[in-house]
C-alpha positions as CSV (number, residue, x, y, z in Angstrom):
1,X,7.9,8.6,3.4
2,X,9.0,9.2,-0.3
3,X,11.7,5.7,0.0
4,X,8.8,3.5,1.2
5,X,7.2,1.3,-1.6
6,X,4.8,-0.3,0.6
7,X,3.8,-1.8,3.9
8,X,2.8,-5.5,4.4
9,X,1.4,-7.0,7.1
10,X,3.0,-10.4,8.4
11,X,0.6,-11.3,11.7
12,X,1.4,-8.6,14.3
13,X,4.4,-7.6,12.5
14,X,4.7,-5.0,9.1
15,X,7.4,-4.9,6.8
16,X,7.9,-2.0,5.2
17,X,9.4,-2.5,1.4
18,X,11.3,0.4,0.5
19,X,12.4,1.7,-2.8
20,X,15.9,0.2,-3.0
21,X,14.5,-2.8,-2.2
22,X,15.3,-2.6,1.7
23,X,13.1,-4.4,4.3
24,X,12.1,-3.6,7.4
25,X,10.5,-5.4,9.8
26,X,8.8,-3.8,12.6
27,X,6.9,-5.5,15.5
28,X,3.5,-3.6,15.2
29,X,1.0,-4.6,13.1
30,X,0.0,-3.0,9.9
31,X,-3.3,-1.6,11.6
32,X,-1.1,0.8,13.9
33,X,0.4,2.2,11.4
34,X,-2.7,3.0,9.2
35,X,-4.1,5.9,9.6
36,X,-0.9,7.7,10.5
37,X,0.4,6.8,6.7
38,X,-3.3,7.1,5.1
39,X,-2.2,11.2,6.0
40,X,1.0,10.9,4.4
41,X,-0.6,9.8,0.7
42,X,-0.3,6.4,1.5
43,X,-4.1,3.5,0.9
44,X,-5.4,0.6,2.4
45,X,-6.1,-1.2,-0.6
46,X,-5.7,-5.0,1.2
47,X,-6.1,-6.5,4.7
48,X,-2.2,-6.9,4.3
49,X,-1.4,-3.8,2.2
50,X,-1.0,-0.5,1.9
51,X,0.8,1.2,-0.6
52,X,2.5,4.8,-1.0
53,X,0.2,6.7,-4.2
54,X,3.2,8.1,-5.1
55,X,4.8,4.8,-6.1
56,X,1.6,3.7,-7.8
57,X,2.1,3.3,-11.6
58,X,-1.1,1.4,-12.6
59,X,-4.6,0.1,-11.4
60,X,-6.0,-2.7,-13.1
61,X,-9.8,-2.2,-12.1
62,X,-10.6,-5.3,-14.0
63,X,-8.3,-7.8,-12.0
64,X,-7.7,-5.9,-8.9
65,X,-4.1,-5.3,-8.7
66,X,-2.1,-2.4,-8.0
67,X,1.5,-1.9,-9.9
68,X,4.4,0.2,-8.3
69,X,6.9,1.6,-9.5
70,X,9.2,-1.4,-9.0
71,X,6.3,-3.6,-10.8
72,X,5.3,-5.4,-7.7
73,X,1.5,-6.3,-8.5
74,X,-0.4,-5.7,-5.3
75,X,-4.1,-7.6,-4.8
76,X,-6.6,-4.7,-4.2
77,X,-9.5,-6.1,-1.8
78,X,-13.0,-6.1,-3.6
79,X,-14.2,-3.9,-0.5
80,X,-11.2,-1.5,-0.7
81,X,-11.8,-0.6,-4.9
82,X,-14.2,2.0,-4.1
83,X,-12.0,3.8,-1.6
84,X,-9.2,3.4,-3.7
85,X,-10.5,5.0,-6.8
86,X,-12.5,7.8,-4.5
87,X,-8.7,8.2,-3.4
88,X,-7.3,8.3,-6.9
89,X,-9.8,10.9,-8.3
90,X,-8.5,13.4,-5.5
91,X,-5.4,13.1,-6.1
């Protein structure tokens, strides 16, 4: 869990982005793998994204964006910001 950056969904398919820049492609969608990585200190925080909180450098609250380590900016989903800063604060 610790190399992968984030997951993103591409129609029924998720690439995972890992931290040397790897991708892998995987013919499930991002919705099977949810809740299964949401245990392993991974969030939601898109229809298309979920991201590893261990990677997570920043949170811009005022545009919505998540920045990894690698400074990918990630959109965060209006309806995911709650979650994601309930998230954050238990960390």
């Amino acid at each position: 869990f610790d190399d992968i950056l984030r997951c993103e969904s591409d129609r029924n398919y998720t690439v995972f982005i890992l931290e040397n820049g790897e991708r892998i492609m995987v013919s499930k969608s991002i919705k099977e793998f949810e809740e299964f990585l949401e245990e392993n200190n991974f969030c939601r925080i898109h229809q298309s994204h979920i991201i590893n909180l261990t990677h997570l450098r920043k949170f811009k609250k005022d545009e919505l964006i998540c920045i990894l380590k690698d400074n990918s900016e990630i959109p965060v989903a209006y309806r995911k910001r709650d979650d994601l800063l309930k998230v954050l604060r238990n960390l």
